[in-house]
PQR file of N, CA, C, O and H, with PARSE charges and radii, in Angstrom:
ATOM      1  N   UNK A   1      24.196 124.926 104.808 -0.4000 1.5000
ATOM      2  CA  UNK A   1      23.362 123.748 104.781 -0.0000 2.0000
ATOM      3  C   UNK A   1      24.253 122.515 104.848  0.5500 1.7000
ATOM      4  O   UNK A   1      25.355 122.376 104.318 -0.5500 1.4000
ATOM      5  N   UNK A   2      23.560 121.622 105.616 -0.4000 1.5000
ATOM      6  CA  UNK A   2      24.137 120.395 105.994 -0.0000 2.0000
ATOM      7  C   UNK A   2      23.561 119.217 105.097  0.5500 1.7000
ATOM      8  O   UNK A   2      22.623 119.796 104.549 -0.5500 1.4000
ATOM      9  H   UNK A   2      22.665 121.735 106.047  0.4000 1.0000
ATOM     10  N   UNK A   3      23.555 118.000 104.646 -0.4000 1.5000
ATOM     11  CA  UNK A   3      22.880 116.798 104.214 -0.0000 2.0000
ATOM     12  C   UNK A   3      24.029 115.451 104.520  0.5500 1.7000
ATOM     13  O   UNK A   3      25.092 115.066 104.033 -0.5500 1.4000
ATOM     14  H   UNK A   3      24.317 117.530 105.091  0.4000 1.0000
ATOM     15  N   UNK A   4      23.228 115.088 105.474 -0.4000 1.5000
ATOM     16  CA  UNK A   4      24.160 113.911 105.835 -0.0000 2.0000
ATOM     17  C   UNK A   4      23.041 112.289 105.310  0.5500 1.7000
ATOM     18  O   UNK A   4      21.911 112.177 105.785 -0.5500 1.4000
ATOM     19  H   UNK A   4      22.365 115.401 105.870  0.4000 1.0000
ATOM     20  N   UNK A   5      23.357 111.696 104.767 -0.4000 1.5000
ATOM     21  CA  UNK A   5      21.792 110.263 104.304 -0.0000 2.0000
ATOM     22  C   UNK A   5      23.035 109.579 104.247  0.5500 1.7000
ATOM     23  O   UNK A   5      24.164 109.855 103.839 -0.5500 1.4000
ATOM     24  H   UNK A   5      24.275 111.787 104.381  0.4000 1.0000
ATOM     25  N   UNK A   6      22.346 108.353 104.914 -0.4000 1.5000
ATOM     26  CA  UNK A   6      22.950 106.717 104.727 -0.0000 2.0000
ATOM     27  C   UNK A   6      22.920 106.536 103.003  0.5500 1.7000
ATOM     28  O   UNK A   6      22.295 107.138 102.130 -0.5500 1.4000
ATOM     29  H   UNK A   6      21.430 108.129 105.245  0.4000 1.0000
ATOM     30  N   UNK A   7      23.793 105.537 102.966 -0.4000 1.5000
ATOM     31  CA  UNK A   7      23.822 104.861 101.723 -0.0000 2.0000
ATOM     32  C   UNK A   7      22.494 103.870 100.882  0.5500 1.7000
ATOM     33  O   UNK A   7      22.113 103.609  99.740 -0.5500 1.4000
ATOM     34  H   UNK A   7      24.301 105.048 103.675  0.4000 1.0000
ATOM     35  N   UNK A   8      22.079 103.508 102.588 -0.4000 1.5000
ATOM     36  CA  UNK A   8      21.218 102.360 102.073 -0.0000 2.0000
ATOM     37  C   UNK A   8      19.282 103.131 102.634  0.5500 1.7000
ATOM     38  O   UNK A   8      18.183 102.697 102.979 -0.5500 1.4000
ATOM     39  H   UNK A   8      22.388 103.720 103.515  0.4000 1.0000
ATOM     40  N   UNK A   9      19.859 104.228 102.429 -0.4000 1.5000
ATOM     41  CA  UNK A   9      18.243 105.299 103.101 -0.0000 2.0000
ATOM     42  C   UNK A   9      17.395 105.588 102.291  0.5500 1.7000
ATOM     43  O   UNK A   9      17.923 106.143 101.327 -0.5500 1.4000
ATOM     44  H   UNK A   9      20.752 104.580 102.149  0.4000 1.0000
ATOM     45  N   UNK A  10      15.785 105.444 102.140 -0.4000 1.5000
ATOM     46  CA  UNK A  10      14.928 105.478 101.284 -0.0000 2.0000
ATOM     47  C   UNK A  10      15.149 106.825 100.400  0.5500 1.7000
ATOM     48  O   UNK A  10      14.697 107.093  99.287 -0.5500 1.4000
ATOM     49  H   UNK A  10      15.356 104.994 102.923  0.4000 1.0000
ATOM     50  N   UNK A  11      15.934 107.534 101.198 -0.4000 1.5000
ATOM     51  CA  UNK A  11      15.442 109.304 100.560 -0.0000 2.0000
ATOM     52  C   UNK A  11      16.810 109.533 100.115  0.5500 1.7000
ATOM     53  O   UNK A  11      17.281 110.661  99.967 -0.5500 1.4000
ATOM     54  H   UNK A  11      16.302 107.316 102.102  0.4000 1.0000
ATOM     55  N   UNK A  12      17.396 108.524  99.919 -0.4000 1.5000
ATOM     56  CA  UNK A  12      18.999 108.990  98.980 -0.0000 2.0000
ATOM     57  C   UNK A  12      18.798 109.696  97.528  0.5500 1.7000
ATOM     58  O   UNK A  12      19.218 110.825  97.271 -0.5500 1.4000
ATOM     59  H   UNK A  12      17.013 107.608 100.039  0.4000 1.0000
ATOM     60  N   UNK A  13      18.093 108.862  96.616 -0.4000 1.5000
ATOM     61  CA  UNK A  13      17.857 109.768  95.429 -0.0000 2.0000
ATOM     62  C   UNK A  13      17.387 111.413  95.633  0.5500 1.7000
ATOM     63  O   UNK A  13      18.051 112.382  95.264 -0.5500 1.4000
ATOM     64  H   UNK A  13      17.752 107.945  96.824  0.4000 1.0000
ATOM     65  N   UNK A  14      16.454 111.437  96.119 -0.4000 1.5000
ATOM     66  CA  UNK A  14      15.908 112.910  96.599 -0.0000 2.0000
ATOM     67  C   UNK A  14      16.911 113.799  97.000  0.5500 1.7000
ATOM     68  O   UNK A  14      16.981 115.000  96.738 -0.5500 1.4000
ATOM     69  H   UNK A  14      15.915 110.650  96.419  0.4000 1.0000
ATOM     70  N   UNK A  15      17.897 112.922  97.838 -0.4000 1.5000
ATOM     71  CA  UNK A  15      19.032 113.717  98.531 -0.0000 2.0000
ATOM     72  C   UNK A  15      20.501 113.805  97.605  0.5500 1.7000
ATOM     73  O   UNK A  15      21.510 114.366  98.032 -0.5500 1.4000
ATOM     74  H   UNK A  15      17.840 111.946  98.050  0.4000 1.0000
ATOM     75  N   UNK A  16      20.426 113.259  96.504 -0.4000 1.5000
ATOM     76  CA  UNK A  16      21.148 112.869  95.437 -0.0000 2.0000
ATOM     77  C   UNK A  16      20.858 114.320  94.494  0.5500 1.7000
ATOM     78  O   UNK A  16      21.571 115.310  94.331 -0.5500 1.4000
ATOM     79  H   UNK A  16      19.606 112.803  96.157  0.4000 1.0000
ATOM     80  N   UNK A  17      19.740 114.039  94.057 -0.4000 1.5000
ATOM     81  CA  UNK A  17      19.264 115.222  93.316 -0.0000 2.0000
ATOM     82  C   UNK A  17      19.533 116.537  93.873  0.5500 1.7000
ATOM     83  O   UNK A  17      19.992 117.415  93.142 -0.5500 1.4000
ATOM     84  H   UNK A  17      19.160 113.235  94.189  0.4000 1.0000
ATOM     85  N   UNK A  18      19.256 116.782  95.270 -0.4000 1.5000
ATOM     86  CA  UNK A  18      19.138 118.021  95.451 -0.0000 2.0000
ATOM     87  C   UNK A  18      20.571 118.787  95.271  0.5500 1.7000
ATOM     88  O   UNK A  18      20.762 119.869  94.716 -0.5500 1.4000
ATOM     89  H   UNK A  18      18.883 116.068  95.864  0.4000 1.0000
ATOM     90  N   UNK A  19      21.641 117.821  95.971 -0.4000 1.5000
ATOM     91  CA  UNK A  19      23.019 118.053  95.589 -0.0000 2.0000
ATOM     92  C   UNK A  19      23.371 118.182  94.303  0.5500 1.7000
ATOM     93  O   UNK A  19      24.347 118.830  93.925 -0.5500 1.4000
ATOM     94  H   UNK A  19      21.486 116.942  96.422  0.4000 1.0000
ATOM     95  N   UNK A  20      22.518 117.511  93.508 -0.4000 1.5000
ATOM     96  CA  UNK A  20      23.522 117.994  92.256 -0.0000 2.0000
ATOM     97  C   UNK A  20      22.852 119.470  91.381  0.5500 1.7000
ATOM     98  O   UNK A  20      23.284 120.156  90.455 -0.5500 1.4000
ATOM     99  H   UNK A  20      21.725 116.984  93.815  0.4000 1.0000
ATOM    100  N   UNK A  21      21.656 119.506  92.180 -0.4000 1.5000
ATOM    101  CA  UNK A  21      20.951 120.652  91.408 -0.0000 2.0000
ATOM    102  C   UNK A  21      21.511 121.860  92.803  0.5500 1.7000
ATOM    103  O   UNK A  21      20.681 122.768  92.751 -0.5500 1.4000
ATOM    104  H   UNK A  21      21.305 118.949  92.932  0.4000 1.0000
ATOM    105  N   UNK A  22      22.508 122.175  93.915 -0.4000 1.5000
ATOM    106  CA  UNK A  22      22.885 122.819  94.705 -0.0000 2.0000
ATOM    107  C   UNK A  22      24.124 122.771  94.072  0.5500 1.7000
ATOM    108  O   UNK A  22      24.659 123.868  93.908 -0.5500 1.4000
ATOM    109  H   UNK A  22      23.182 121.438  93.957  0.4000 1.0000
ATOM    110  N   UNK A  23      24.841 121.586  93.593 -0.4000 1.5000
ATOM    111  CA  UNK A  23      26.149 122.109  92.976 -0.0000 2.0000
ATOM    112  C   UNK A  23      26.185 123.020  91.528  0.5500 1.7000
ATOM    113  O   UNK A  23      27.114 123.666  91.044 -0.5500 1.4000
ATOM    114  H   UNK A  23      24.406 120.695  93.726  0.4000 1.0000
ATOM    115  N   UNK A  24      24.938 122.827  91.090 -0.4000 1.5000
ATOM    116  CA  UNK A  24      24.660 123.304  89.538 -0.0000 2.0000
ATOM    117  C   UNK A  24      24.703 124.860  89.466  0.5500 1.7000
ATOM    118  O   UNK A  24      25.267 125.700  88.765 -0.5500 1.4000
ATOM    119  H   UNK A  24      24.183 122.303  91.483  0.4000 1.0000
ATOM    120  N   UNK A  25      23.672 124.844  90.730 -0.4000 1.5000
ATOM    121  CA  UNK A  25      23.369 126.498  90.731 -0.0000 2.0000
ATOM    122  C   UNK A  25      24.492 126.760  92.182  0.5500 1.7000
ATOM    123  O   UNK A  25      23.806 127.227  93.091 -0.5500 1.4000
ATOM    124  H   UNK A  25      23.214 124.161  91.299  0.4000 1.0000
ATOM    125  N   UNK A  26      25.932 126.596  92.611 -0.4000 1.5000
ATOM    126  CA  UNK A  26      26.833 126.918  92.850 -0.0000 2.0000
ATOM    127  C   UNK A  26      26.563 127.329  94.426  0.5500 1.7000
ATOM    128  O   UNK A  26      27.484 127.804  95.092 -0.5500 1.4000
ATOM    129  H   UNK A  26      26.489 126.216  91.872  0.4000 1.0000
ATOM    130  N   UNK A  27      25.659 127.185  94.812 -0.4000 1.5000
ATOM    131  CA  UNK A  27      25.126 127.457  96.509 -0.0000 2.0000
ATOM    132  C   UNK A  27      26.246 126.184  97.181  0.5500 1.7000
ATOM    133  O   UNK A  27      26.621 125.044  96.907 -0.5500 1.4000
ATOM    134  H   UNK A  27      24.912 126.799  94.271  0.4000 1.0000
ATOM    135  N   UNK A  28      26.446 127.179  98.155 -0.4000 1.5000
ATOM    136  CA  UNK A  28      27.168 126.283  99.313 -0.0000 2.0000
ATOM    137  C   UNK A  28      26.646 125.477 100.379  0.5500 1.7000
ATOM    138  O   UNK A  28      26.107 125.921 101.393 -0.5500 1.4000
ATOM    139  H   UNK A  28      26.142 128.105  98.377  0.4000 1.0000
ATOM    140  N   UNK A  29      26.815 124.385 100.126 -0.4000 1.5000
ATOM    141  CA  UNK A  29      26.216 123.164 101.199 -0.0000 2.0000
ATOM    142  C   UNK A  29      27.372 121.956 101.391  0.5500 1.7000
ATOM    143  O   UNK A  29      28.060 121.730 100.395 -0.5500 1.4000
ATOM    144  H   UNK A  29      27.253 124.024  99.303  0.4000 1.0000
ATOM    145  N   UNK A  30      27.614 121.221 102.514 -0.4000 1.5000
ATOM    146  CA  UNK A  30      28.310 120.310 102.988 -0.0000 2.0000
ATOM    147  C   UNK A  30      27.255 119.181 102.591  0.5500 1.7000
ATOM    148  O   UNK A  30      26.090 119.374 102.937 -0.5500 1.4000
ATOM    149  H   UNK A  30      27.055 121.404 103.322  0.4000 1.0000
ATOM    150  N   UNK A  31      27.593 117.948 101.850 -0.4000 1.5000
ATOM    151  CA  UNK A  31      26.813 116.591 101.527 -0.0000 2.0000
ATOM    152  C   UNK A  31      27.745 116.055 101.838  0.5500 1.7000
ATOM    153  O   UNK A  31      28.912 116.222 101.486 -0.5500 1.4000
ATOM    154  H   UNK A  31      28.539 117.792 101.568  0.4000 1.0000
ATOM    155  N   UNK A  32      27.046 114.979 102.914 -0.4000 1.5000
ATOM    156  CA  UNK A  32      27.501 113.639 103.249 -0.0000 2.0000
ATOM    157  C   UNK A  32      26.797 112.438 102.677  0.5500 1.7000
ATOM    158  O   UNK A  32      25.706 112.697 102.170 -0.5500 1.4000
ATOM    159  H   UNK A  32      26.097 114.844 103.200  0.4000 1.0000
ATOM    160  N   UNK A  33      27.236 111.008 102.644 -0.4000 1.5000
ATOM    161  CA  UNK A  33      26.827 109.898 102.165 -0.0000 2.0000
ATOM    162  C   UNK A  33      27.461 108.743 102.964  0.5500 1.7000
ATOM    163  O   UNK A  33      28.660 108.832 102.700 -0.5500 1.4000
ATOM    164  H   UNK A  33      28.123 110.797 103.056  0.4000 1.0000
ATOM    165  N   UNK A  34      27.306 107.851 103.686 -0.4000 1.5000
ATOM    166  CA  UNK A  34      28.099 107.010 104.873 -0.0000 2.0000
ATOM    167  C   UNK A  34      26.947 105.864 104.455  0.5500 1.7000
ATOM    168  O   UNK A  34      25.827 105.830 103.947 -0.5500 1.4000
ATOM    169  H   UNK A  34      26.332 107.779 103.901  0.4000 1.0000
ATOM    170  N   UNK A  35      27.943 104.961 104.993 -0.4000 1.5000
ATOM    171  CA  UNK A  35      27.263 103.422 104.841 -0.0000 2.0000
ATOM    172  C   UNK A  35      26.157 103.757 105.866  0.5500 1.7000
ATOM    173  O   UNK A  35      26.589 104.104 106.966 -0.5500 1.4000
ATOM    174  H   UNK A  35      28.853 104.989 105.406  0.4000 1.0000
ATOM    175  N   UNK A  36      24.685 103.716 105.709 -0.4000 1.5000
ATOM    176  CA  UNK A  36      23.555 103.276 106.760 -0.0000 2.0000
ATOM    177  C   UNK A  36      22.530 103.514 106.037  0.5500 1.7000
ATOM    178  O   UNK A  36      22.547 103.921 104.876 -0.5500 1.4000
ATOM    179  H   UNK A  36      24.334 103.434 104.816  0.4000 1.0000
ATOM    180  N   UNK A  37      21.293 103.189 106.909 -0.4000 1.5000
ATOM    181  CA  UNK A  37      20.089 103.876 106.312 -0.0000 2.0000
ATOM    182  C   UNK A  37      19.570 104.676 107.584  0.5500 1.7000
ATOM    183  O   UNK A  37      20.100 104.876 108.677 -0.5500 1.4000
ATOM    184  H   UNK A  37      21.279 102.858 107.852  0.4000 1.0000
ATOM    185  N   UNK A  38      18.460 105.027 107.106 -0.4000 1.5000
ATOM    186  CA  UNK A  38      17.338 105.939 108.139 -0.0000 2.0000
ATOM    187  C   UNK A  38      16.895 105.103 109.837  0.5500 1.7000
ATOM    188  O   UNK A  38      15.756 104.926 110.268 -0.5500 1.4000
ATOM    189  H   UNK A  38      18.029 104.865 106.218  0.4000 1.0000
ATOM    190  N   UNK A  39      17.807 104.837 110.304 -0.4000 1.5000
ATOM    191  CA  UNK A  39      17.952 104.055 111.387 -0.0000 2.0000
ATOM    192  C   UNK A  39      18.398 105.086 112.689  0.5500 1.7000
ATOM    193  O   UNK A  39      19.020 106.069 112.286 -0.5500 1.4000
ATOM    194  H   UNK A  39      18.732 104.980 109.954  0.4000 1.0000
ATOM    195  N   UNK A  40      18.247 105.052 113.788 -0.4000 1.5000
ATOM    196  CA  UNK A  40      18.762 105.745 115.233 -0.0000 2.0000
ATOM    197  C   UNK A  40      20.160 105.441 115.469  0.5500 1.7000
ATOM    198  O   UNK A  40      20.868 106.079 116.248 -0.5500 1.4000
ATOM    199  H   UNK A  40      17.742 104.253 114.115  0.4000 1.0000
ATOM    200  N   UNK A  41      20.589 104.317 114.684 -0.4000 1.5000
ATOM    201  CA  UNK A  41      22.123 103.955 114.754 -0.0000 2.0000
ATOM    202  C   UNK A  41      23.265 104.673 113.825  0.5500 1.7000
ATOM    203  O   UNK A  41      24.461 104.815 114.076 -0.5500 1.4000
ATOM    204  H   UNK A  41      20.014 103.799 114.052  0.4000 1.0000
ATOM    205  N   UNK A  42      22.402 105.145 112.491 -0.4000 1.5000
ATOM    206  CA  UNK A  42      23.412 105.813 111.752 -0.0000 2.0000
ATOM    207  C   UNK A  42      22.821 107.451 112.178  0.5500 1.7000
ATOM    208  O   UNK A  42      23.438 108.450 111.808 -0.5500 1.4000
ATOM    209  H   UNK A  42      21.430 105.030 112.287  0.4000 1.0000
ATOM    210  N   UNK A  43      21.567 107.530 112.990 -0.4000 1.5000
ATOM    211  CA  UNK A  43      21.659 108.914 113.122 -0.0000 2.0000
ATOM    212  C   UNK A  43      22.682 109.285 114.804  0.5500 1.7000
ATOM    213  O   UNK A  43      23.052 110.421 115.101 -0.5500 1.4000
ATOM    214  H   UNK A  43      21.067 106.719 113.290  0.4000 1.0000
ATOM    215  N   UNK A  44      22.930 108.145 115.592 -0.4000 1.5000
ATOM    216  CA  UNK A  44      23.560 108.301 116.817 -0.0000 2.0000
ATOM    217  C   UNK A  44      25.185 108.466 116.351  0.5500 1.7000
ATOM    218  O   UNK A  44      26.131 108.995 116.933 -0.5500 1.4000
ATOM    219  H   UNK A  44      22.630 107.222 115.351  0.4000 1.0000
ATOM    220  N   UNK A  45      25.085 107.784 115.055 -0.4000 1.5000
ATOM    221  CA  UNK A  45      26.787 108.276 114.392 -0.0000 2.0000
ATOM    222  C   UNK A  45      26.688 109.620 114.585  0.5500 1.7000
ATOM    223  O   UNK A  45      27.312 110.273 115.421 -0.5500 1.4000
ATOM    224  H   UNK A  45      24.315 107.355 114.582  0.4000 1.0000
ATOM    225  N   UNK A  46      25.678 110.130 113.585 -0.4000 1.5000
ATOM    226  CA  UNK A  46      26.290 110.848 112.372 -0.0000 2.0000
ATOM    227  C   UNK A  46      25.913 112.620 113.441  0.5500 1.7000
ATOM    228  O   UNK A  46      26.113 113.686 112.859 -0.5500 1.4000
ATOM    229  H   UNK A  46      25.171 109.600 112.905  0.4000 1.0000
ATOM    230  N   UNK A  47      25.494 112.618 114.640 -0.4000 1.5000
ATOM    231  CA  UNK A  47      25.140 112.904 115.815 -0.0000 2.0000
ATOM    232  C   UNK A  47      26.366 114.145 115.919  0.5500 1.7000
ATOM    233  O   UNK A  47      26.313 115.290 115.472 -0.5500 1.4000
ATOM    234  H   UNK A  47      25.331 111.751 115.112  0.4000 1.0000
ATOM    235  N   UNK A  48      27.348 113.544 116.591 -0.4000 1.5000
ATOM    236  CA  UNK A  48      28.155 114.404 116.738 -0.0000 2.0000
ATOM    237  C   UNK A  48      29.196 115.256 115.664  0.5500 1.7000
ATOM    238  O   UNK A  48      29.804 116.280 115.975 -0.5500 1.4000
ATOM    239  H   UNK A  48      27.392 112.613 116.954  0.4000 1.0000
ATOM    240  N   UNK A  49      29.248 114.621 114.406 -0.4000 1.5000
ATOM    241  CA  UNK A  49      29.549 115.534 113.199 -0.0000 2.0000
ATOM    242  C   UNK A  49      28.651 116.750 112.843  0.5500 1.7000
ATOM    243  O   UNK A  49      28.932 117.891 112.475 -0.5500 1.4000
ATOM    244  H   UNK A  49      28.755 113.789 114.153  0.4000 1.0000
ATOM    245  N   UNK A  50      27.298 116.020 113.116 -0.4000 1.5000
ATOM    246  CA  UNK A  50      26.655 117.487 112.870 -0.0000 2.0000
ATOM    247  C   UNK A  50      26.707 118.356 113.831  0.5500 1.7000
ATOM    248  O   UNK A  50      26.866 119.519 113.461 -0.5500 1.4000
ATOM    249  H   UNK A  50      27.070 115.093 113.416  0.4000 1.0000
ATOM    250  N   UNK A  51      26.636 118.194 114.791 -0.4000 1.5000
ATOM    251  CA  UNK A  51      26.845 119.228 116.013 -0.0000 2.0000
ATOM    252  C   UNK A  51      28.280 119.993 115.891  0.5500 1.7000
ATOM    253  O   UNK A  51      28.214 121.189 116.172 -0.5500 1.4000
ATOM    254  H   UNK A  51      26.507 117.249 115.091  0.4000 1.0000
ATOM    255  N   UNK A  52      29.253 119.622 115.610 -0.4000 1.5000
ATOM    256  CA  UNK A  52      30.283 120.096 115.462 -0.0000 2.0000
ATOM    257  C   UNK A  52      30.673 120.862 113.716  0.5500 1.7000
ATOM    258  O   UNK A  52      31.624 121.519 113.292 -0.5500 1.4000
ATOM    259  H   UNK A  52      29.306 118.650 115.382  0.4000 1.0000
ATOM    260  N   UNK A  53      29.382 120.348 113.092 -0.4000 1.5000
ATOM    261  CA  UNK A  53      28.990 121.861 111.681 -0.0000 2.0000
ATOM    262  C   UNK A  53      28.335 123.118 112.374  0.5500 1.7000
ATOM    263  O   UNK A  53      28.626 124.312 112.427 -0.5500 1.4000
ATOM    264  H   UNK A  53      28.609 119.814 113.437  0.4000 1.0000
ATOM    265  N   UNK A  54      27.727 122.645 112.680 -0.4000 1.5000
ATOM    266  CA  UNK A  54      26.353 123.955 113.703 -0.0000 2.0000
ATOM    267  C   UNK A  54      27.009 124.588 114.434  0.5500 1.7000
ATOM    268  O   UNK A  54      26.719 125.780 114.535 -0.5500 1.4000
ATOM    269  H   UNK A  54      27.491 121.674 112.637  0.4000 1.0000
ATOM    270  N   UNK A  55      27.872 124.181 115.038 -0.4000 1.5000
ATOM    271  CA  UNK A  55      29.035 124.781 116.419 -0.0000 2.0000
ATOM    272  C   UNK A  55      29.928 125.650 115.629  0.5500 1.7000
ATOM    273  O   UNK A  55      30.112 126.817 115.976 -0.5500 1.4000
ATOM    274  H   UNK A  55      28.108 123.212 114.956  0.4000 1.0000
ATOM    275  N   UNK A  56      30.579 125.066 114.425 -0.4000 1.5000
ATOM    276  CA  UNK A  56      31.853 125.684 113.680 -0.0000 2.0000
ATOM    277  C   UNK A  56      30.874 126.878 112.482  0.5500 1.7000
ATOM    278  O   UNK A  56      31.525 127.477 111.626 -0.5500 1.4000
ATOM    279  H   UNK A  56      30.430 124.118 114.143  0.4000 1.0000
ATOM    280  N   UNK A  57      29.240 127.104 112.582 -0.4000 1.5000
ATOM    281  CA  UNK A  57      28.513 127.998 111.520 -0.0000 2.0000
ATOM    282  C   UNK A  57      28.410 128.901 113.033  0.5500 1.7000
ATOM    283  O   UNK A  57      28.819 130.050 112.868 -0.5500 1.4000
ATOM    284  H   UNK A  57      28.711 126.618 113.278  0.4000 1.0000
ATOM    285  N   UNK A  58      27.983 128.633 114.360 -0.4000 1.5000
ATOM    286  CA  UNK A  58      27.690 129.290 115.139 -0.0000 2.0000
ATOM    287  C   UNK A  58      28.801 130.452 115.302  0.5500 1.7000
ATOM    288  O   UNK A  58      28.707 131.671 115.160 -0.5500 1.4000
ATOM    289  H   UNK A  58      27.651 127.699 114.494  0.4000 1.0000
ATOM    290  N   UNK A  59      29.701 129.765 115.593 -0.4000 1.5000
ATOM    291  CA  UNK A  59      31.268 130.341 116.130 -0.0000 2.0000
ATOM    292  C   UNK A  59      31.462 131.717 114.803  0.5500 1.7000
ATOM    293  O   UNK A  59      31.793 132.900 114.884 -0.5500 1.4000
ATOM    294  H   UNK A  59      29.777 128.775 115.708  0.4000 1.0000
ATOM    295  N   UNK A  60      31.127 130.962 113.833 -0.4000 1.5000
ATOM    296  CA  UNK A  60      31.560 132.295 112.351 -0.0000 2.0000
ATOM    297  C   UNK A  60      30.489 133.366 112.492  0.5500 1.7000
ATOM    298  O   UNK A  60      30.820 134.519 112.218 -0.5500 1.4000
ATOM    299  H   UNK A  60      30.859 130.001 113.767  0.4000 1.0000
ATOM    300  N   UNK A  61      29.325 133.136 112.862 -0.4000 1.5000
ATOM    301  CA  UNK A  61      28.293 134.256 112.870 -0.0000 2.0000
ATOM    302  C   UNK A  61      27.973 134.559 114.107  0.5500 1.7000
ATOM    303  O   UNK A  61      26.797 134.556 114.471 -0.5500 1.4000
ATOM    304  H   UNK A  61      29.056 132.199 113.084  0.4000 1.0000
ATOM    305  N   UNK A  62      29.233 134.937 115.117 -0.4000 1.5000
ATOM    306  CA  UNK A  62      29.250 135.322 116.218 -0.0000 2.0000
ATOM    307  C   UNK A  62      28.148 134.859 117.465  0.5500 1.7000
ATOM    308  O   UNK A  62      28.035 135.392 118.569 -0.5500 1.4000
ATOM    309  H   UNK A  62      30.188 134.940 114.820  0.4000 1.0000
ATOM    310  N   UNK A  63      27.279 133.539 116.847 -0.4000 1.5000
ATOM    311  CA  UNK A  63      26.631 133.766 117.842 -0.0000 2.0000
ATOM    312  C   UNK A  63      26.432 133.148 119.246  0.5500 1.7000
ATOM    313  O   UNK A  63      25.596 133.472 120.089 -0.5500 1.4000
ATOM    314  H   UNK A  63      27.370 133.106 115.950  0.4000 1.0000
ATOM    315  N   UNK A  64      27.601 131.968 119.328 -0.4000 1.5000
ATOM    316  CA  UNK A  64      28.252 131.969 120.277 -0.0000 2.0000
ATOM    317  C   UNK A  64      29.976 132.523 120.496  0.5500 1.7000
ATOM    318  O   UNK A  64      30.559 133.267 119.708 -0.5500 1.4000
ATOM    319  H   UNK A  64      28.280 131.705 118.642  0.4000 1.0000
ATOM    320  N   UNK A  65      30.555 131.948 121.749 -0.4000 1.5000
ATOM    321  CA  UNK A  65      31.971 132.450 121.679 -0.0000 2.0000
ATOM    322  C   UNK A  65      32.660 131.039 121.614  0.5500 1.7000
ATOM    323  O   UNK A  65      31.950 130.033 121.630 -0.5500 1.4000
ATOM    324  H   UNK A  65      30.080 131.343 122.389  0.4000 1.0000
ATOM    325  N   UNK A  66      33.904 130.952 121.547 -0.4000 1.5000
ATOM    326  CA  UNK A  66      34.641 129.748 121.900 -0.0000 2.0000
ATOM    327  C   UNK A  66      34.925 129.441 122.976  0.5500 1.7000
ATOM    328  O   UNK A  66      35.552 128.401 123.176 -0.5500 1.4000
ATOM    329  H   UNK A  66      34.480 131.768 121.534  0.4000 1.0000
TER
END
């Protein structure tokens, strides 16, 4: 699992919480937090980091090749 939220994004608490109740009960997830909010500009950032999580989960569970 991925969570990438702007700093200044309505659903940060929600996305706050869930991380700390995912670190509690020890499940593995990548959380991000970057200056933006819920805008097309911090999602056109944050764009190619996620593609390149999905690519590097794909590659481990064989289900593409390199």
């Amino acid at each position: 699992m991925i969570f990438d939220i702007g700093v200044d994004d309505f659903l940060i608490e929600g996305n706050r919480d869930l991380h700390r109740q995912l670190m509690e009960n020890k499940t593995p997830h990548d959380y991000i937090e970057r200056p933006g909010a819920h805008t097309w500009d911090y999602w056109g950032n944050s764009l190619p980091y996620q593609l390149l999580f999905f690519s590097k989960i794909l590659k481990m569970n064989g289900v593409v090749n390199e």
